[in-house]
C-alpha positions in Angstrom: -3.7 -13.7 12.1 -4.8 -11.2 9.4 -4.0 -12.2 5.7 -1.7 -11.1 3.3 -2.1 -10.5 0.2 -0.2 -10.1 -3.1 -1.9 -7.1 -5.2 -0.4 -6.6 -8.8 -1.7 -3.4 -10.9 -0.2 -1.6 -14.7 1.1 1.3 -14.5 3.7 4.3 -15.4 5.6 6.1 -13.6 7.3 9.2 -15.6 9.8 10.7 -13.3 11.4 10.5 -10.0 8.7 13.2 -8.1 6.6 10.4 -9.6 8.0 8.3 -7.4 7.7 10.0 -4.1 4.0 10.6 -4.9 3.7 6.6 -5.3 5.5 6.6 -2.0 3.5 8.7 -0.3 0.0 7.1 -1.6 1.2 3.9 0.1 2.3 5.4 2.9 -1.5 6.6 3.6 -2.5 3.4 2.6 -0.2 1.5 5.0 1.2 -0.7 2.5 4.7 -1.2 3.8 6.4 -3.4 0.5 6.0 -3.1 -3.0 7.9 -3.3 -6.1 7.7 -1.9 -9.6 9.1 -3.6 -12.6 10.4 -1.0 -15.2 10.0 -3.7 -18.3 6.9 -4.9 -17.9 5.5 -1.5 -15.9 3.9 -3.6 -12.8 3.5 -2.6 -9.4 3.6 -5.3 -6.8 2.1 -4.4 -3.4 2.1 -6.7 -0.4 -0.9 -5.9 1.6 -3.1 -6.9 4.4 -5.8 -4.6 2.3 -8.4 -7.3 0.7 -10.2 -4.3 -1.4 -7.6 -3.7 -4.3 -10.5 -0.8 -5.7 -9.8 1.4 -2.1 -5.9 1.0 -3.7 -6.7 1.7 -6.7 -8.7 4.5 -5.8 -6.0 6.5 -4.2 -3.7 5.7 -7.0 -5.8 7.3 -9.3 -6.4 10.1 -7.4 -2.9 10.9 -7.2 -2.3 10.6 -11.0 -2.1 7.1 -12.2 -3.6 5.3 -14.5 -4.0 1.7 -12.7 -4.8 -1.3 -14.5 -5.6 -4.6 -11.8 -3.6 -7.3 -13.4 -4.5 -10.0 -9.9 -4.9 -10.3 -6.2 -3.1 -13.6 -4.4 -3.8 -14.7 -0.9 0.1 -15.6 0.5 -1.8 -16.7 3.8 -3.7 -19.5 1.7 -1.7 -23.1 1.0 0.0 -23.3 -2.5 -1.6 -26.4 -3.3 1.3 -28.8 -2.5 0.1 -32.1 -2.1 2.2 -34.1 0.5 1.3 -37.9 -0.5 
């Protein structure tokens, strides 16, 4: 089982165009969710890319200034403790 992880990166997008270029950098990237949050301008990727700078990379070659805010394993445990 390959894991997944949570990718988060700042950035703007100006327009809707904007939008379909994002869409399209994903595509190529095979990310298949993501999420952007208009208030605090965060994309949210869910990923089985580990190399965040290969995503990055293609963002900014499209046009977007990408700030890495984190990476998250989901595959790992959340620390719960069950005692």
């Amino acid at each position: 089982m390959r894991n997944t992880y949570k990718i988060s990166f700042r950035t703007k997008i100006k327009n809707n165009k904007s939008f379909q270029r994002l869409h399209d950098c994903l595509k190529q990237l095979n990310v298949k969710h993501w999420a952007y949050d208009f208030q605090d301008l965060l994309l949210t990727l869910t990923s089985e890319l580990s190399d965040f700078t290969k995503i990055q990379a293609v963002l900014r070659s499209a046009g977007y200034v990408c700030h890495f805010v984190k990476l998250e394993n989901l595959s790992e445990p959340k620390g719960l403790s069950l005692s």
